[in-house]
C-alpha positions as semicolon CSV with decimal commas, in nm:
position;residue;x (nm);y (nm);z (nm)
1;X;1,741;0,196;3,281
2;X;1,374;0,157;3,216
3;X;1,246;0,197;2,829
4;X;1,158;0,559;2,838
5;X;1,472;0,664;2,926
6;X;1,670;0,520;2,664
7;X;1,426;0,654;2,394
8;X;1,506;1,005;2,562
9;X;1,816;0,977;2,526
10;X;1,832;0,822;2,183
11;X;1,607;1,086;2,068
12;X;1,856;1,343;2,250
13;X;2,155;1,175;2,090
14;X;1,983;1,182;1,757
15;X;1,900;1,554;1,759
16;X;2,222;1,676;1,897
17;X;2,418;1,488;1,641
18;X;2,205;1,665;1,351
19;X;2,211;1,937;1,490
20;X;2,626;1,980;1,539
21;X;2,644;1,819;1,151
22;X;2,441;2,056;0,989
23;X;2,546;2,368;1,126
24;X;2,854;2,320;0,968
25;X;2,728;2,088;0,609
26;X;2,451;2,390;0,553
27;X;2,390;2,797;0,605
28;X;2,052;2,912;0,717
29;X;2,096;3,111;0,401
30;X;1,981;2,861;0,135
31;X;1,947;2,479;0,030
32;X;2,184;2,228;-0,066
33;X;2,119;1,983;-0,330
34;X;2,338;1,689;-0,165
35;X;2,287;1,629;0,191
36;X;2,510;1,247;0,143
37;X;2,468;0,999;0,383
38;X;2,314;1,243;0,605
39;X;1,966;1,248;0,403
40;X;1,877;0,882;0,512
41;X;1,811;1,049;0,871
42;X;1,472;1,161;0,850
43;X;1,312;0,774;0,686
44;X;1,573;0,601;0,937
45;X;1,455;0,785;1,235
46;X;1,086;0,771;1,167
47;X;1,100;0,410;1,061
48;X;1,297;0,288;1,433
49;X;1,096;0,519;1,611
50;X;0,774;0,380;1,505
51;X;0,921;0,005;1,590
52;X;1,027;0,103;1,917
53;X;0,754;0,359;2,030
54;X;0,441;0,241;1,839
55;X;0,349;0,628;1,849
56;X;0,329;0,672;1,446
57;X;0,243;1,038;1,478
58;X;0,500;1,178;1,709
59;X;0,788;0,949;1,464
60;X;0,688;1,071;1,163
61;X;0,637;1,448;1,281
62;X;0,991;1,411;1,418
63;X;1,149;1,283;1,116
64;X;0,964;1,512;0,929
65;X;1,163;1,771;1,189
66;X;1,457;1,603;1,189
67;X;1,480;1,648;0,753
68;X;1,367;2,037;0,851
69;X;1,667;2,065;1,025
70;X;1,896;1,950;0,745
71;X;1,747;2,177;0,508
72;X;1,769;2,514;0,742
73;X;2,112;2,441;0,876
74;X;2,009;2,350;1,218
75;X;1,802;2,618;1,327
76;X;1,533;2,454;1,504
77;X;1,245;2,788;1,547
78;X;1,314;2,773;1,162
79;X;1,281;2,430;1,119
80;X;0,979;2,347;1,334
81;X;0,797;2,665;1,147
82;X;0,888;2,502;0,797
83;X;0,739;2,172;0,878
84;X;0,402;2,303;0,971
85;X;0,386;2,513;0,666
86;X;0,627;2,408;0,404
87;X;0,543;2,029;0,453
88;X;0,244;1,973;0,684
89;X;0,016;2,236;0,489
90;X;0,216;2,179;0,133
91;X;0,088;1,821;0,211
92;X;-0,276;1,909;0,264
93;X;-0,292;2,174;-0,040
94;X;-0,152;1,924;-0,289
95;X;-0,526;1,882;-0,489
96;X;-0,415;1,519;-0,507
97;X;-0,361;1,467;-0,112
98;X;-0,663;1,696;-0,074
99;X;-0,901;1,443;-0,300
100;X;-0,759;1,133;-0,149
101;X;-0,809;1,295;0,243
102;X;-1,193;1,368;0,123
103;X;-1,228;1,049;-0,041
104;X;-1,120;0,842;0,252
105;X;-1,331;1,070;0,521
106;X;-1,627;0,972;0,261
107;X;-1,576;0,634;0,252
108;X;-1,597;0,619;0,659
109;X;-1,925;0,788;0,609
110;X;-2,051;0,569;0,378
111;X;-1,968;0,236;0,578
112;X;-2,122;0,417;0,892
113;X;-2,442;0,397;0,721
114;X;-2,423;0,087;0,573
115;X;-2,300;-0,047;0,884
116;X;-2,623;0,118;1,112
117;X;-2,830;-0,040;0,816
118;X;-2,714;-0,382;0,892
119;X;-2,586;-0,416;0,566
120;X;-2,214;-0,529;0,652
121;X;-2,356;-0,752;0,929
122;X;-2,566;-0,895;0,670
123;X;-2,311;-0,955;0,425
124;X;-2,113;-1,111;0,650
125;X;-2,392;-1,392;0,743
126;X;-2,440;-1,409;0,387
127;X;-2,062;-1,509;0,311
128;X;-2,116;-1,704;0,634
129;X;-2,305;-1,949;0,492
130;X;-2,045;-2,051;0,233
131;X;-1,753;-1,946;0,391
132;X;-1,759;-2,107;0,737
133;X;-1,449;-2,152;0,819
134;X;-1,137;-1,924;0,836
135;X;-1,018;-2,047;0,525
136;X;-1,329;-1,984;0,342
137;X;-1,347;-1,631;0,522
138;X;-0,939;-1,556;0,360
139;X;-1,024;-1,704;0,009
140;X;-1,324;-1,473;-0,013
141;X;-1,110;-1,151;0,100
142;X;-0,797;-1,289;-0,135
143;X;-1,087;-1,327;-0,435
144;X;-1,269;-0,970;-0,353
145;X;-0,895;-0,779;-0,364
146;X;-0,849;-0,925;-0,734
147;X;-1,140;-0,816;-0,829
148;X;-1,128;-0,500;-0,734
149;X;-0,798;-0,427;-0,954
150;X;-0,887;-0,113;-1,123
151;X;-0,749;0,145;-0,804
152;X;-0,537;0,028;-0,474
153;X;-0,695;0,324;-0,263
154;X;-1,044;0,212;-0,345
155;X;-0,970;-0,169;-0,317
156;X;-0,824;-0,164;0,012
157;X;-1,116;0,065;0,158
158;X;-1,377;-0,178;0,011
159;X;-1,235;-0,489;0,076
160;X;-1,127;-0,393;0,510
161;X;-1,481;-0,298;0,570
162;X;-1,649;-0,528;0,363
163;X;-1,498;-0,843;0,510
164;X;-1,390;-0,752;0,858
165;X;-1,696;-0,841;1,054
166;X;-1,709;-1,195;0,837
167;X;-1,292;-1,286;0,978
168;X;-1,378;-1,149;1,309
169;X;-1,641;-1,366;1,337
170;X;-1,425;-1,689;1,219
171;X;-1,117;-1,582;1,459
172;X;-0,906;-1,445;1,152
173;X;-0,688;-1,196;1,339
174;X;-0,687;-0,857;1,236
175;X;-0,310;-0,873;1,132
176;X;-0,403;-1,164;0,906
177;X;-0,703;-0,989;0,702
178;X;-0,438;-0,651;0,682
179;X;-0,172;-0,907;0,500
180;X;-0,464;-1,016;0,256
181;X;-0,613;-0,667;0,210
182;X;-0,230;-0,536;0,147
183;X;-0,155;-0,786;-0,064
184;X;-0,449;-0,737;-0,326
185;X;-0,408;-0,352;-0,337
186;X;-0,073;-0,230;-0,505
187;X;0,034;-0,595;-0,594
188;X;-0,312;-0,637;-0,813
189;X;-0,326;-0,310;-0,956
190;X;0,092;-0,254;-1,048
191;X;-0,033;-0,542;-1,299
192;X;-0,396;-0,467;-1,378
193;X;-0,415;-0,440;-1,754
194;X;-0,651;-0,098;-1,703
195;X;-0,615;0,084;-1,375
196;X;-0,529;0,438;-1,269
197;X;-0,167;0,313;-1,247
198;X;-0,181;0,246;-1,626
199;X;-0,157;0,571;-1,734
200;X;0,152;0,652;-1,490
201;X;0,375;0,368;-1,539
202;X;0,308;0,413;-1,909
203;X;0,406;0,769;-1,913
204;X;0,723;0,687;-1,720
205;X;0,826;0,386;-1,971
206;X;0,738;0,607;-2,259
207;X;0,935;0,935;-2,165
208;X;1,230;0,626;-2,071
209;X;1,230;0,506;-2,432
210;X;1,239;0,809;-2,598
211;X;1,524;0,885;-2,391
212;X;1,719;0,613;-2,578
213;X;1,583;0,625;-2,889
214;X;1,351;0,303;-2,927
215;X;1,002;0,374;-3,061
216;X;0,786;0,109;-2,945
217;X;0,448;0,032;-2,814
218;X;0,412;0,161;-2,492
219;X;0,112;-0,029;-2,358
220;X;0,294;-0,334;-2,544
221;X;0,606;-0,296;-2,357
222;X;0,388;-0,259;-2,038
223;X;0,204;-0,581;-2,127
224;X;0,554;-0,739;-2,148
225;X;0,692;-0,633;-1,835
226;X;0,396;-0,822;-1,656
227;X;0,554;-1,163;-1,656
228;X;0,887;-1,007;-1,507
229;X;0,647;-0,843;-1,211
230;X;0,798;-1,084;-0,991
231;X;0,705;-0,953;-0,636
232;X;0,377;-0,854;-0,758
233;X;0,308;-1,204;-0,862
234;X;0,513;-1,420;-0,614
235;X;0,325;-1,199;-0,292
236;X;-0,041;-1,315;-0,459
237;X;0,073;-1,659;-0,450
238;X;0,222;-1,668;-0,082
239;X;-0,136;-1,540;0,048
240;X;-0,338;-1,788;-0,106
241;X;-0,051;-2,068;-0,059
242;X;-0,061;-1,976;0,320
243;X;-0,426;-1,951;0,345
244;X;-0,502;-2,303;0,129
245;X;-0,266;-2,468;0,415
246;X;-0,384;-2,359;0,706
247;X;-0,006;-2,206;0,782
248;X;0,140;-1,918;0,907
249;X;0,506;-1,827;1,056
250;X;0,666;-1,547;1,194
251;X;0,521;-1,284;1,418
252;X;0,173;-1,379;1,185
253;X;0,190;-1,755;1,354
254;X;0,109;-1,592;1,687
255;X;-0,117;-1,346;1,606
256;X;-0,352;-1,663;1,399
257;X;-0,322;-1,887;1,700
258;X;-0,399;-1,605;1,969
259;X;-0,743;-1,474;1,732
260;X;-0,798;-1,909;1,711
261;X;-0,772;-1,988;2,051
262;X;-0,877;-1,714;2,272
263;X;-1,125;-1,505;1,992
264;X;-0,931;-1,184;2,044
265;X;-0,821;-1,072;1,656
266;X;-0,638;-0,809;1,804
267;X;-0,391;-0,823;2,077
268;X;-0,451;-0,658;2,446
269;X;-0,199;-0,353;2,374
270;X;-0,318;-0,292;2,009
271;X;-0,408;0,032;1,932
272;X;-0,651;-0,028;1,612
273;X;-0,619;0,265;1,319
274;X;-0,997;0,261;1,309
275;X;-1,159;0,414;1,573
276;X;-1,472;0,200;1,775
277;X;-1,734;0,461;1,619
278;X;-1,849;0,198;1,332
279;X;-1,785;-0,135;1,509
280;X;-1,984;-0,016;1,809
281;X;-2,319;0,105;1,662
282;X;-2,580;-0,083;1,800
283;X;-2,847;-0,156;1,498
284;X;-3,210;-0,082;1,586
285;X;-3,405;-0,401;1,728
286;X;-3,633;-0,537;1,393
287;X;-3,432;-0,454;1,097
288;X;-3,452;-0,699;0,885
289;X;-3,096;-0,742;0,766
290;X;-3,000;-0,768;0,391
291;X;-2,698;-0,798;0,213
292;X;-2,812;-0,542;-0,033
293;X;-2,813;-0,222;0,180
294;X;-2,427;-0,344;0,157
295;X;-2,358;-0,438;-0,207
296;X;-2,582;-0,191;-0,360
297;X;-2,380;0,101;-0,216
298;X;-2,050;-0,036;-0,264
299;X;-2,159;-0,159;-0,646
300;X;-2,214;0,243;-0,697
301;X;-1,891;0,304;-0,569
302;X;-1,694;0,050;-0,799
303;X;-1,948;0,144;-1,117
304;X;-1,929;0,495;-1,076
305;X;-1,556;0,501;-1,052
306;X;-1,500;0,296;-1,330
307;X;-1,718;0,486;-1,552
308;X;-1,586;0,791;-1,398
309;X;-1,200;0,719;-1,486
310;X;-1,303;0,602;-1,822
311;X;-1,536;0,966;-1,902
312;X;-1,288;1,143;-1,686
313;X;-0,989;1,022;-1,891
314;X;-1,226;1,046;-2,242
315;X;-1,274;1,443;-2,170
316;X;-0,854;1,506;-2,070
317;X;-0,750;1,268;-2,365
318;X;-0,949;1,453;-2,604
319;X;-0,873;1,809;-2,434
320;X;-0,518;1,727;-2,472
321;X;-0,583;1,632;-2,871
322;X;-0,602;1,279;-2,928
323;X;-0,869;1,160;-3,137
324;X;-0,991;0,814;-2,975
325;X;-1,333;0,666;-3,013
326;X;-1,425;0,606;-2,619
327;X;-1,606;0,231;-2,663
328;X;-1,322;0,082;-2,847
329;X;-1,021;-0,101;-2,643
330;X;-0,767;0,157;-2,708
331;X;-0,995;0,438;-2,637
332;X;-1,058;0,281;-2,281
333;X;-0,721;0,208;-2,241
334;X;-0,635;0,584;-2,326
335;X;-0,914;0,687;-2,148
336;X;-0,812;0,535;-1,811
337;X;-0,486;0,651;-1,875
338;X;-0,550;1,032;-1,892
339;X;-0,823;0,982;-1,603
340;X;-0,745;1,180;-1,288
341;X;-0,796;0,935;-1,010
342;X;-0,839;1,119;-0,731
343;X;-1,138;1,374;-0,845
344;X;-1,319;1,031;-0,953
345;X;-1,300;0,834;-0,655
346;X;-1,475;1,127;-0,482
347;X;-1,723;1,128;-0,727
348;X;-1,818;0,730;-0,696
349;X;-1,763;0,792;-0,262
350;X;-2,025;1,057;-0,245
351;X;-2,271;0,915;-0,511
352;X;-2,211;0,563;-0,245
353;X;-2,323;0,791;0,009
354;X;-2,617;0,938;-0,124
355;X;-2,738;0,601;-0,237
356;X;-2,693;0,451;0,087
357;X;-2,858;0,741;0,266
358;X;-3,180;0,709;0,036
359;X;-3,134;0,354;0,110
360;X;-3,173;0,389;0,488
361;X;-3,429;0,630;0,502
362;X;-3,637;0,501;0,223
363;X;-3,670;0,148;0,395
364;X;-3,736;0,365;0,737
365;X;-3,398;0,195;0,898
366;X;-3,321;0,533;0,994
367;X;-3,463;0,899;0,983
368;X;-3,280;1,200;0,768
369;X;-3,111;1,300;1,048
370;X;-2,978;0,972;1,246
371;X;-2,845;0,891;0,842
372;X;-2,606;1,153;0,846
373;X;-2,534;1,139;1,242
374;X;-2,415;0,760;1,088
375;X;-2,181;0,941;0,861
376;X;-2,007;1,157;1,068
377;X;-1,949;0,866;1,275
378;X;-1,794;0,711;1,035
379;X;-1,610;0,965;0,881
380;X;-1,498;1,041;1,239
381;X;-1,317;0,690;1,278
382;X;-1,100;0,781;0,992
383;X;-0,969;1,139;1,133
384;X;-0,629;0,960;1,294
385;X;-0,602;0,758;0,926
386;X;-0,571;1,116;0,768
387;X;-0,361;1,296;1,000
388;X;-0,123;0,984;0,958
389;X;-0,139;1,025;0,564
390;X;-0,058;1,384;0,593
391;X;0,254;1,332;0,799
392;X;0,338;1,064;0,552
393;X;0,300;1,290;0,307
394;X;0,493;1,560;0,475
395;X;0,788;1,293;0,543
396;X;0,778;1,174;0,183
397;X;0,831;1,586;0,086
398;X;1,096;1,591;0,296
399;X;1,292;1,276;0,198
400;X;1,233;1,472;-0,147
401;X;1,404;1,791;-0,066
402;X;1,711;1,613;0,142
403;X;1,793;1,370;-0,198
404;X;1,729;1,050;-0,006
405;X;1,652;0,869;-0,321
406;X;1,905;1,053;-0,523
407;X;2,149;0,928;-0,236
408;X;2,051;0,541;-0,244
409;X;2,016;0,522;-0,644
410;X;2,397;0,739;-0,656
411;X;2,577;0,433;-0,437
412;X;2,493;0,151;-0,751
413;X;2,806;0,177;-0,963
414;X;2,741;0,141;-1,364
415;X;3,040;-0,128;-1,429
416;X;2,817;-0,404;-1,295
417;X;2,800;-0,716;-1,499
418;X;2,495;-0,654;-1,705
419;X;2,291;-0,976;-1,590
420;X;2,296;-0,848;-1,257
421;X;2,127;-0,539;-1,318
422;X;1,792;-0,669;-1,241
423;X;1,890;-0,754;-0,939
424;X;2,063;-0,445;-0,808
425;X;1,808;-0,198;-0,924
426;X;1,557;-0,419;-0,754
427;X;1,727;-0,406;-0,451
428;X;1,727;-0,010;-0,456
429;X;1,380;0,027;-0,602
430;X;1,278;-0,170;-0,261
431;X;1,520;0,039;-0,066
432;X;1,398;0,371;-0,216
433;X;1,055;0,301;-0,168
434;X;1,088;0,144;0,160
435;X;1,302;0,442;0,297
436;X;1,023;0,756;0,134
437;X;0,688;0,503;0,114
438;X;0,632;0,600;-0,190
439;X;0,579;0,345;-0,527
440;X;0,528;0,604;-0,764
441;X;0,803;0,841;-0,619
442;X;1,069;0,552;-0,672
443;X;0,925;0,461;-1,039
444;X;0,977;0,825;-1,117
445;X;1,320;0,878;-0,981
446;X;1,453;0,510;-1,066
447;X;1,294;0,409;-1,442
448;X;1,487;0,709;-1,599
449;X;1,775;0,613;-1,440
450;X;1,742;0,201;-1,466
451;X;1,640;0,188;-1,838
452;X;1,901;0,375;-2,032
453;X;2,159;0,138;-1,808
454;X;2,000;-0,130;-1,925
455;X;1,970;-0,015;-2,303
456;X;2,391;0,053;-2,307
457;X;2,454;-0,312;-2,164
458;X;2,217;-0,388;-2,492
459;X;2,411;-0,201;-2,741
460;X;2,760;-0,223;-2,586
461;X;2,795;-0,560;-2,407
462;X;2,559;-0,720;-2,670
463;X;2,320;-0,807;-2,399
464;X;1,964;-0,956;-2,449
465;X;1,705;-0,727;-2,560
466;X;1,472;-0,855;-2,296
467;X;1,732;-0,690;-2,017
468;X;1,554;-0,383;-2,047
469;X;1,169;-0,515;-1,994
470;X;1,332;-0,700;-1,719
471;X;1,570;-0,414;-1,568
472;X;1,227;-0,211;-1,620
473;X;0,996;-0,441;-1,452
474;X;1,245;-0,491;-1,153
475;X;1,177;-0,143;-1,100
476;X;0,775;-0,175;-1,127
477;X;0,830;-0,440;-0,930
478;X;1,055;-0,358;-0,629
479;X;0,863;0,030;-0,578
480;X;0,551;-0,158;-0,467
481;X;0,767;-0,408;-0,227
482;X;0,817;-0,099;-0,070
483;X;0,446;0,045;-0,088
484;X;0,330;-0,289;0,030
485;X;0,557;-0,272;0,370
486;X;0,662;0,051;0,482
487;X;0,533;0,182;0,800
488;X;0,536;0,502;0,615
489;X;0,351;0,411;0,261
490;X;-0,016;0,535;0,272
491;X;-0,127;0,215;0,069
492;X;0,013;0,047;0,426
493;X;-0,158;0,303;0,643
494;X;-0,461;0,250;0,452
495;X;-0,514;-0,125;0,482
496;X;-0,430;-0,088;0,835
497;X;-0,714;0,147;0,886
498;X;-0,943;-0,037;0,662
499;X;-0,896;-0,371;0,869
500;X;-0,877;-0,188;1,202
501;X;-0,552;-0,329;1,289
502;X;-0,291;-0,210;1,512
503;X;-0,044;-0,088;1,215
504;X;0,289;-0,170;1,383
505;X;0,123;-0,489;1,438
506;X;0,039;-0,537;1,056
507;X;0,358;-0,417;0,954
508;X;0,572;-0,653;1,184
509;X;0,375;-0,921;1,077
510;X;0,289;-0,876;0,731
511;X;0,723;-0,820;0,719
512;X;0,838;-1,194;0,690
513;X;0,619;-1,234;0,409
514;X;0,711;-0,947;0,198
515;X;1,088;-1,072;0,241
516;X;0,979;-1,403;0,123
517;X;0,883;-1,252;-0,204
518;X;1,107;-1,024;-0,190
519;X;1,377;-1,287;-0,158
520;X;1,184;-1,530;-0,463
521;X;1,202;-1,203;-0,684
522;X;1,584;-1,154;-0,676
523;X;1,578;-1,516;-0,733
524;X;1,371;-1,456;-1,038
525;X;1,567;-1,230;-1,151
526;X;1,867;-1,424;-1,137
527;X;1,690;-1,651;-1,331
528;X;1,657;-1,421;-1,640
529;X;1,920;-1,196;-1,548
530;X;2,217;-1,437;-1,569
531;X;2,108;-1,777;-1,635
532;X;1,894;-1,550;-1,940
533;X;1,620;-1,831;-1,943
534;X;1,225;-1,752;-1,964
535;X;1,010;-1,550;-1,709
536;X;0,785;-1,825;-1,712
537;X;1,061;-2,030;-1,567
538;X;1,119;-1,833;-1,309
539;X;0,756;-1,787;-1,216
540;X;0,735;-2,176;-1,204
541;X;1,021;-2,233;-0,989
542;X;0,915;-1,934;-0,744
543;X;0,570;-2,059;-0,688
544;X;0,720;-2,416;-0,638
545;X;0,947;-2,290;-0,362
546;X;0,624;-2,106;-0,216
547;X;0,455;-2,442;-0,185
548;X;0,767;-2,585;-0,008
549;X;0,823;-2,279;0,227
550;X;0,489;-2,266;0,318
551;X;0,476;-2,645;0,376
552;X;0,803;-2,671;0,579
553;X;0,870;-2,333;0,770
554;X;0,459;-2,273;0,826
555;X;0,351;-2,423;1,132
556;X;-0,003;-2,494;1,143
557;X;-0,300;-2,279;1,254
558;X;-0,621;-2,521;1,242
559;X;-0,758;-2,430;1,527
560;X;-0,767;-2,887;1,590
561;X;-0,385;-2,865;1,594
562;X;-0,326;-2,534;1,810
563;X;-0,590;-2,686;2,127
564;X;-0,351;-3,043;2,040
565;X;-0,024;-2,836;2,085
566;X;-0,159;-2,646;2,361
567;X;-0,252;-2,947;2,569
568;X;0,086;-3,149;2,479
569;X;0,242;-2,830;2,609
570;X;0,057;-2,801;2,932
571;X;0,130;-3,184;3,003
């Protein structure tokens, strides 16, 4: 029985099944609250689908379906209508979704110019020079991802681009420069001390406390939880261990030594998430190329969206009655809190585009109207990205309505020993945000739930204070573990698209590492959950087992030792 057949009938199988249940769990008539077990269905099936298919779209539009189903008691006419219009188009009218679609169709266009300028050609000759080899090539993408901490969206869609034709041309495979862009985006900017996820987390942690009772420093409790990021902080570490070595293993191992020894960064049935439109415009014969028709543009996007989120967040703070001075500390730090991210990342994408426009046709590179035939090009690349974000979207709605977070957070029982507590709502935060690919979903459904736990092992066992930051930060923590992997997290999708990678391919290979971190941060918490010793202890022993993974389990990918294997293995 041949492939196809056997994903017929699983499919067949799978719809039946829901079908039969929920005809007799659920009316037509109206919605239940708790769907049970039965709620996991719509992730589960979209997840395996996308494994075994590689056809993103059609799994997520039929777990999206699938979730329909459950809510409408079966009826599939109803059902099929509701996702178009209650999920699909709910998706695309959220003002949020809306920005971020617009902002990412922007970005394309900018890069298409700056591309047809020779400016990301130049940069990457530039970066040549000093970077000449492929570790030099993943240092410099691992450096640029820090840097830019202050949003995830904008950091993955500068650093892809920015750096793609400089691994391509050093044989770093696609997959590879996905792991690195990944790993810089949520991981950096969970952590970053001002960021558009400040304002979020801080909200959650302060609606948390006052829940309990504890009137604290918000932003000081936030600064506390850093140390306790484990994931966060143990996933930075693995990249730049395994790129300082020269080692990769796992699915990654083969994808390094196929880009080192053949040149192909992608493999022969990938199906890149960028479109061909940007990497196959042919630059007119005698430009001169310069890395400034590259950094100028994407300096304007980084300045004018941090100076947007900071007057942004200024005008909401004071609208909303605080009384901050805007050029002190906590007036940034308020400031960037209050900021809406989305409407300013527009406004720093289209003031890149205009500047890189005037770029091009002021130095006569190209005329008025071959500039904008650039942008549409580029924005064009990034259509499949956004229909892929809305049926995220649409799935993460879904998972929503059918309580699959609800579900996975109900199954932790609250007479666990309190030192373990870290540990277990770890585990679920990575579960929850795995299952809906959603970070900021799971913080929202998980940190009301986790930190009042925490605070009655406090007052009733006579537990450590420092359980809650920890219990707290576990959550932080274990929602972006989930951003950073799932086939169905946009922050995923994105660095896919932005490295023009075949995104099963980044997610199969980029999932060995997040484990590894994954499996150091329950560690960690062990460490200060029932041994009750010091973060920084924890942190020093996880980075020391890095170093030894990375040394004994990584096999090499020097391009020296691969042609040396190869040849011993032909002999």
């Amino acid at each position: 029985m041949n492939k196809k057949r056997v994903l017929s009938i699983f499919l067949i199988v799978v719809l039946i099944s829901v079908l039969s249940i929920t005809v007799f769990v659920q009316s037509p008539e109206g919605e239940r609250t708790n769907y049970g077990v039965l709620s996991l269905l719509p992730p589960i099936l979209a997840i395996l689908l996308a494994f075994l298919t590689k056809q993103v779209l059609l799994s997520l539009f039929l777990g999206i379906f699938v979730g329909a189903l459950i809510l409408y008691g079966g009826n599939p006419f109803h059902a099929f209508l509701r996702t178009l219009d209650r999920f699909m188009l709910g998706s695309i009218a959220d003002s949020w979704n809306g920005a971020i679609l617009m902002f990412t169709l922007t970005i394309g266009g900018m890069v298409g110019v700056v591309g047809k300028m020779g400016g990301t050609k130049a940069i990457a000759e530039a970066l040549a020079k000093k970077a000449k080899t492929p570790v030099g090539a993943q240092v410099a993408t691992w450096v640029l991802g820090v840097l830019v901490f202050f949003d995830d969206y904008a950091n993955t869609l500068i650093v892809g681009p920015t750096m793609r034709p400089l691994t391509d041309k050093l044989k770093v495979s696609r997959e590879k420069l996905a792991y690195i862009v990944d790993s810089t985006a949520a991981p950096v900017v969970g952590m970053a001390l001002v960021s558009t996820w400040v304002g979020y987390e801080i909200g959650l942690i302060k609606t948390a406390y006052e829940s309990i009772g504890l009137n604290e420093n918000i932003y000081g409790v936030f600064l506390r939880s850093i140390p306790y990021t484990f994931y966060n902080i143990f996933a930075l570490v693995l990249v730049l261990m395994l790129t300082l070595k020269m080692k990769d293993f796992g699915p990654m191992y083969h994808a390094e030594k196929r880009a080192r020894l053949t040149g192909k960064v992608i493999g022969d049935d990938a199906k890149p998430m960028a479109s061909d439109e940007i990497s196959k415009m042919e630059l007119r014969e005698g430009i001169k190329l310069k890395s400034s028709n590259a950094i100028v543009p994407i300096l304007t996007l980084v300045i004018v969206s941090f100076a947007g989120l900071w007057y942004n967040g200024y005008l909401a703070a004071i609208a909303d009655g605080l009384d901050i001075k805007f050029y002190t500390w906590e007036g940034i730090r308020e400031s960037f809190g209050y900021a809406d991210a989305s409407v300013v990342l527009i406004w720093g994408a289209v003031t890149a585009s205009i500047v890189a426009i005037i770029m091009a046709i002021s130095q006569k590179i190209l005329t008025l109207g071959e500039a904008f035939d650039s942008w549409i090009e580029g924005a064009k690349s990034l259509v499949i990205t956004c229909i892929i974000l809305v049926l995220a979207w649409s799935l993460g709605s879904i998972t929503e309505a059918v309580g699959t977070a609800d579900f996975l957070v109900g199954v932790v029982s609250d007479s666990i020993p309190g030192g373990v507590l870290p540990i277990i709502v770890f585990l679920i935060s990575c579960l929850v945000a795995f299952a809906t690919g959603t970070s900021w979903g799971t913080m929202a459904i998980v940190v009301p739930l986790a930190v009042p736990l925490a605070n009655s092992f406090v007052v009733n066992s006579g537990a450590d204070a420092s359980l809650i930051i920890a219990t707290l930060s576990s959550v932080l923590s274990g929602s972006i573990f989930g951003d950073h992997c799932s086939p169905i997290s946009d922050t995923t999708i994105m660095s896919s698209m932005a490295s023009a990678s075949d995104h099963i391919d980044h997610v199969k290979t980029q999932a060995p590492y997040a484990l590894t971190g994954a499996g150091l941060a329950i560690l960690g918490y062990f460490i200060v959950g029932i041994l009750e010793l010091s973060p920084l202890i924890a942190l020093l022993v996880g980075v020391v087992l890095i170093y030894f993974i990375v040394h004994f389990f990584g096999k090499s990918v020097k391009e020296s030792d691969l042609l040396a294997e190869q040849e011993s293995t032909n002999q």
